[in-house]
C-alpha positions as a Python dict, from the first residue, in 0.01 Angstrom:
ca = {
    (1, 'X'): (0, 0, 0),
    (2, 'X'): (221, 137, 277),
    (3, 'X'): (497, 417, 230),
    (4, 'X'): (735, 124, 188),
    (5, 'X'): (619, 99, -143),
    (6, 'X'): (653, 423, -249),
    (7, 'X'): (961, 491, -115),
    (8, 'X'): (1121, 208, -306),
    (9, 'X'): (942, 288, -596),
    (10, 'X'): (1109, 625, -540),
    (11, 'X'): (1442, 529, -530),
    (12, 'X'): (1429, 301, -850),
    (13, 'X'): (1241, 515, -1069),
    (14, 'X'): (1456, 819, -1012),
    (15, 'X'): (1286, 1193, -1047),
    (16, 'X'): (1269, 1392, -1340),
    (17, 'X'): (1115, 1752, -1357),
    (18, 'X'): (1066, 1723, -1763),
    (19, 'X'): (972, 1510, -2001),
    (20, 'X'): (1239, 1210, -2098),
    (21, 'X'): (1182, 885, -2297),
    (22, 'X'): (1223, 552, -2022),
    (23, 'X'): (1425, 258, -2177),
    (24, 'X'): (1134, 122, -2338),
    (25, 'X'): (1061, 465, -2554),
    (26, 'X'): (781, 577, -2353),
    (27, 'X'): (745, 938, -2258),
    (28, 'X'): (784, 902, -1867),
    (29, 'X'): (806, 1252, -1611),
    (30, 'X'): (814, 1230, -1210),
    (31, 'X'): (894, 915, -1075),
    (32, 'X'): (803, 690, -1390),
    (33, 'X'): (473, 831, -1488),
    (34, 'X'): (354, 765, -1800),
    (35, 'X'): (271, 1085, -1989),
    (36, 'X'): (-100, 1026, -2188),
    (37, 'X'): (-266, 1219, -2379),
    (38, 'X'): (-485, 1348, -2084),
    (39, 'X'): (-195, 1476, -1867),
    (40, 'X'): (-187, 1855, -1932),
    (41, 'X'): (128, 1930, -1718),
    (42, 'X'): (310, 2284, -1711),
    (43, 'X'): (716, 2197, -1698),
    (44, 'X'): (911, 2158, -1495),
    (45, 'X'): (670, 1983, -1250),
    (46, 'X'): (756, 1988, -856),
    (47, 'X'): (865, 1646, -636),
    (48, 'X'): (559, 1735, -450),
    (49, 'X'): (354, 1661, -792),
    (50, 'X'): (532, 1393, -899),
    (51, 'X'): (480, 1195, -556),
    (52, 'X'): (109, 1279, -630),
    (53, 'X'): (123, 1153, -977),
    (54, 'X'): (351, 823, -847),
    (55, 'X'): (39, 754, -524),
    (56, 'X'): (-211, 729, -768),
    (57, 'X'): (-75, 557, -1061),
    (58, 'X'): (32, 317, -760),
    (59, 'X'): (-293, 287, -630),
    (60, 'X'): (-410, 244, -1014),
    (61, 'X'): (-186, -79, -1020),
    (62, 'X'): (-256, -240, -673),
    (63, 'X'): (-658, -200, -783),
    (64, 'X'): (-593, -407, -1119),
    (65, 'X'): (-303, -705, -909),
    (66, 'X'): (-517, -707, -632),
    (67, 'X'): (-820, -944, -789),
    (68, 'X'): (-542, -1133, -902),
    (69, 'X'): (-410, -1213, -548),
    (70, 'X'): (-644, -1573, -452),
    (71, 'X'): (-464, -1540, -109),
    (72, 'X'): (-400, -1339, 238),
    (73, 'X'): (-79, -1199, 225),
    (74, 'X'): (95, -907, 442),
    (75, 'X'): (95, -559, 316),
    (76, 'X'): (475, -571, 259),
    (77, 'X'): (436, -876, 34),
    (78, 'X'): (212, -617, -167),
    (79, 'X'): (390, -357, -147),
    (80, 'X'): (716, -560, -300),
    (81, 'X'): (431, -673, -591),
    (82, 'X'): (297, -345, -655),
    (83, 'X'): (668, -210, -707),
    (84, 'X'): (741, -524, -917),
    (85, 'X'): (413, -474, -1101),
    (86, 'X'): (432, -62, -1150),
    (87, 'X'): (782, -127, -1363),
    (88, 'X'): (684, -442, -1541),
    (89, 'X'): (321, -413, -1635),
    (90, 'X'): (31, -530, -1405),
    (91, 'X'): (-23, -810, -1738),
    (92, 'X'): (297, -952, -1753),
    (93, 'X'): (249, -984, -1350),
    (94, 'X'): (-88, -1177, -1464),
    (95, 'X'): (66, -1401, -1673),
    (96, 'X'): (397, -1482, -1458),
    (97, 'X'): (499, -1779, -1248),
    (98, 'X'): (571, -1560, -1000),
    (99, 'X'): (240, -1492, -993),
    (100, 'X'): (111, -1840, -973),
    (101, 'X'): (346, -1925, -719),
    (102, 'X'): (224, -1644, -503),
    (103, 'X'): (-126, -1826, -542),
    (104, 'X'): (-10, -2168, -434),
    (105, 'X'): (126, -2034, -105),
    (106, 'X'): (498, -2084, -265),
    (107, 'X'): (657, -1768, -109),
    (108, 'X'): (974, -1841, -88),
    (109, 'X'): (928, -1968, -436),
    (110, 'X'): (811, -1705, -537),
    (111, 'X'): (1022, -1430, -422),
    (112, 'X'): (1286, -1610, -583),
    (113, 'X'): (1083, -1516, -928),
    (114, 'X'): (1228, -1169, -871),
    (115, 'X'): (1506, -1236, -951),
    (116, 'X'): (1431, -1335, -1315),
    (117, 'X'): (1309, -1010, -1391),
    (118, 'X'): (1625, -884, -1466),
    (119, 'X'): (1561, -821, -1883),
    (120, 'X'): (1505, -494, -2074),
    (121, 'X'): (1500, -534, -2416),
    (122, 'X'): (1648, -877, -2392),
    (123, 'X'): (1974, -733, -2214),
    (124, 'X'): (2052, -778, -1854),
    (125, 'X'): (2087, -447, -1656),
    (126, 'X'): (2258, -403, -1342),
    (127, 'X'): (1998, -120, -1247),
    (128, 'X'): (1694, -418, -1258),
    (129, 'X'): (1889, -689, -1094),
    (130, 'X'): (1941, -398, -746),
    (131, 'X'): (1553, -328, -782),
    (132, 'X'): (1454, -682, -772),
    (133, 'X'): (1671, -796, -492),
    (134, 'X'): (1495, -508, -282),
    (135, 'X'): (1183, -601, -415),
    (136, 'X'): (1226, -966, -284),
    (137, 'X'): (1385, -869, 39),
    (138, 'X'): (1055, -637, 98),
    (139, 'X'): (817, -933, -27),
    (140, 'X'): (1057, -1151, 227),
    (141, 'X'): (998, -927, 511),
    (142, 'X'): (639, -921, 490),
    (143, 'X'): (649, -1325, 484),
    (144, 'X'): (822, -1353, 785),
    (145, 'X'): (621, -1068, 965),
    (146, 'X'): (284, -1270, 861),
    (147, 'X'): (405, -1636, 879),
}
């Protein structure tokens, strides 16, 4: 994961210094950290903290996509599906054709997938189609760096 990846995850997930429920209903702080049981946080946390909290839940999701990767790809093309991945779920990146089209060496193909994420709770919104299309252009610019 380079700071590529954080930085767009960054800018998509916005900062928040308190607690607020994300679009799904889940209790979210920081830059789209989930808030379990075992976070013990004093409020208003710091950007500082909440880049902290963003690394390693980043680094929690590129250690469960990575197994899932069956080729070489450049780190910009994981960065893009790490981002993807931290907002979606790193299951529903499991399951996707996106996924499998990754596998098969279909890159352009599969940063085309993107672009179908576009759906919360079976609505389109404007906010996911702008955070896919970066997404993709990242993946994109890691394809042509490697290939």
């Amino acid at each position: 994961m380079t700071d590529k990846c954080v930085n767009l995850t960054k800018k998509w997930e916005g900062f928040s210094a308190v607690p607020y429920l994300c679009p799904a209903g889940i209790p979210t702080i920081g830059y789209g950290h989930v808030i379990t049981k075992k976070d013990n946080f004093q409020y208003p946390i710091t950007r500082e903290f909440a880049e902290q909290l963003l690394i390693r839940d980043l680094k929690g999701i590129e250690m469960l996509i990575t197994p899932m990767i069956k080729i070489k790809i450049h780190p910009y093309m994981l960065d893009a599906l790490i981002c993807f991945s931290f907002n979606v779920g790193a299951y529903a990146f499991q399951s996707s054709t996106l996924r499998r089209k990754l596998n098969n060496g279909e890159w352009y193909e599969c940063a085309d997938q993107f672009l179908r994420w576009i759906y919360s709770g079976g609505k389109i919104f404007k906010g996911l189609i702008n955070r896919r299309k970066e997404e993709r252009e990242l993946f994109l610019e890691g394809v042509k760096l490697y290939g």
